[in-house]
Structures are given as C-alpha cells and as structure tokens.
N, C-alpha and C positions, 0 to 999 in steps of 0.2 A: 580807391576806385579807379577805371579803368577809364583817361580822355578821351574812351572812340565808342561809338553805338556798337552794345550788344550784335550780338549774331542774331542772323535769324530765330531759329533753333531757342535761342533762351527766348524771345519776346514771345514767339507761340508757346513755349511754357510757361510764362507768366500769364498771357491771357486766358488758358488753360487753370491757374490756379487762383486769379484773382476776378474771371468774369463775374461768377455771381454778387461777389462785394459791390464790382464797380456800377453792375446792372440794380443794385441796390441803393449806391449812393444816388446816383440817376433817379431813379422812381422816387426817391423822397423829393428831389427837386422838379420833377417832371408829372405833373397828375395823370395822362393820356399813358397808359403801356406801352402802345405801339410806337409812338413818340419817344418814350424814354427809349426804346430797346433800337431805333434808328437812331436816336442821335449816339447812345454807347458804340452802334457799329460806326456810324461815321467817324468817330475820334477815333477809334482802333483801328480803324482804317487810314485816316492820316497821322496816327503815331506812328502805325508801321511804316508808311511812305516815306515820314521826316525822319527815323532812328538816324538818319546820316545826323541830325541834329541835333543829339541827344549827346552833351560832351560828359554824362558821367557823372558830373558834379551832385548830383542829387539822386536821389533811388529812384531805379526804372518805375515804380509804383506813385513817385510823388510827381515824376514827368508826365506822368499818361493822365494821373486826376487831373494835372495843370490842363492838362491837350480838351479831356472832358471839359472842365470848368467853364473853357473858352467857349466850347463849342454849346456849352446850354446858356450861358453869355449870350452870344450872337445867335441863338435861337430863339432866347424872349426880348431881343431888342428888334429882331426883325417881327415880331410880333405885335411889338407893341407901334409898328411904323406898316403893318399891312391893313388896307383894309378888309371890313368886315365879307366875308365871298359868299354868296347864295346858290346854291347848290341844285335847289331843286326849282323850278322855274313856277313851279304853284303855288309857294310861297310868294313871290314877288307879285303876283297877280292878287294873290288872296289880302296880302299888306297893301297894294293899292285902292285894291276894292275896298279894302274895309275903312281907310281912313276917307272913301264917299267922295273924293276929289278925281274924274277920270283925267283931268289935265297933267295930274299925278303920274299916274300910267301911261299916259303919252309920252310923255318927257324918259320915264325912264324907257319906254319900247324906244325911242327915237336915239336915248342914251347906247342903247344895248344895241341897234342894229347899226351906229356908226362908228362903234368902238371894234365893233365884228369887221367891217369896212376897214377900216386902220392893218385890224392884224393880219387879216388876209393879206393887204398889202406888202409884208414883212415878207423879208426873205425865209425861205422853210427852213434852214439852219435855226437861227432869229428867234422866229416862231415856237418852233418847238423848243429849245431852250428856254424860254417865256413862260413857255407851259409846264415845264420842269421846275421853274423854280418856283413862279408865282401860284401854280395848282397844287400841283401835286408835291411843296413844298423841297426839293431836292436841293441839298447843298452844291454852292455854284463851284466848290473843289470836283465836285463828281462831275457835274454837267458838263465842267469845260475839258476835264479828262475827258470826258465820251467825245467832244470835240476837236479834242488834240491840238485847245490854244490856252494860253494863259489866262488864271482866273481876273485878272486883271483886264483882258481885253475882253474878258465875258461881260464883268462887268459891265464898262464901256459900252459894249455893243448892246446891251439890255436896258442902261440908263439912254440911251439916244432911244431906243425904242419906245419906252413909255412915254418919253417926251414928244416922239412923233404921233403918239396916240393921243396925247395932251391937246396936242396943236389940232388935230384930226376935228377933236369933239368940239375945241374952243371954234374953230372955224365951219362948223355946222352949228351953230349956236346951242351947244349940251351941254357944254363943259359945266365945270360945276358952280355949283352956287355961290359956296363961299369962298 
C-alpha cells in the first residue's frame, strides 16, 4: 500500500461504491434516519478533509468506518451530557400545569426569560454558533468551518458562553436546583 492519501478521484469512488454499506452500518447503530444519514455525511465529510491523514497503513474502507465510529462515539456521549430540549412551549406550560404547583411555572418562566437575557447578550457570532450546535445539533467541525476558526477556539468560546449563562441564571436566583 501506498504511505500518502488516495487522490481525490478514488475517495469519491469509494464513497460511490461503499455508501449504501456504510449508511447501513450507521442505521444499525443509529435509530433516528435522519440522524444516521447526517452523522454518515459528517464523517465523509471530515474523511475527505483529513485524507492528508490517511498514511495507507490500512484500507481506505477500514479508515473511514474508524472516522464513522468516532463520529457516532462523540454523538451518543454528547447525548448522553445534553439536556433534555422542549421544543414546543405547550408542553412546558401543560407539565407545569398539570403537576398543580403554579410556583412551578414561575420559576421555570423566570428560568426561560433570564436565560433568553444571557443569550441575547452573546455576541451574534457566539450566539449563533450556540444555536448550531446546542439546537440544531451541528457538529462543532462544520460550525467553526462556517466561522473560519479552530474547533478548538469554538469550543472555548461556547464553553465561556454557557458558563456566562450559568452565572446569568445563578445571579437572578434560577440557577438550578441541584
């Protein structure tokens, strides 16, 4: 085998001839479709970016499940470390109401409208990267590509951010219970 990354040309023919397999391996470990078939683009997406990193040692095919593997890895660990998101604002209303406590709903309205206070505050970069990854769940390789900075400093700049929300909520007295 050959110590340098394939040409382009053969990786688009491999993706060409082993999509369906790897869109298959995916879905066994993925229950969500739409889920599984983004996180397959994502790793084909940063396998093609890193082929400078692929020295050869192993087949293009056991490289790229490795790139998947990682990448549905780091999609149920960051699952199992987000919380639960409520989506439709009726349900929060209807789960306060019904457990007959309105101090309940207080706390979470006063929760939601100083956490809304916080983000506003963020810078719109910030912000919207926030909202990319933490909503709309987008890998923070793509986000900081859109941003044209290191995933590293995205990081960074998103962990300072939730921590400034932290401090937001603690110092309105919302923060959380336990």
């Amino acid at each position: 085998m050959s110590a340098s990354a394939p040409p382009v040309p053969v990786f688009e023919q491999f993706v060409e001839q082993y999509y369906q397999w790897l869109l298959r391996f995916v879905r066994r470990k993925v229950a969500n479709p739409e889920q599984a078939e983004d996180l397959l683009h994502d790793a084909l997406l940063d396998a093609h970016l890193g082929l400078k990193k692929y020295r050869g040692e192993a087949a293009l095919s056991a490289w790229v499940l490795g790139v998947l593997s990682n990448k549905i890895r780091r999609h149920y660990r960051c699952l199992a470390h987000m919380p639960s998101m409520i989506h439709d604002d009726s349900i929060l209303y209807e789960e306060a109401v019904s457990n007959g406590d309105p101090s309940d709903l207080l706390s979470q309205t006063q929760r939601l409208d100083c956490l809304c206070r916080a983000v506003d505050k963020l810078p719109a970069h910030i912000k919207e990267a926030l909202c990319q990854v933490a909503l709309d769940g987008e890998a923070y390789a793509l986000v900081a590509r859109h941003l044209n900075i290191p995933v590293g400093t995205l990081r960074s700049q998103l962990s300072r951010a939730r921590e400034h929300m932290r401090h937001a909520l603690d110092a309105a007295g919302v923060g959380r219970a336990d």
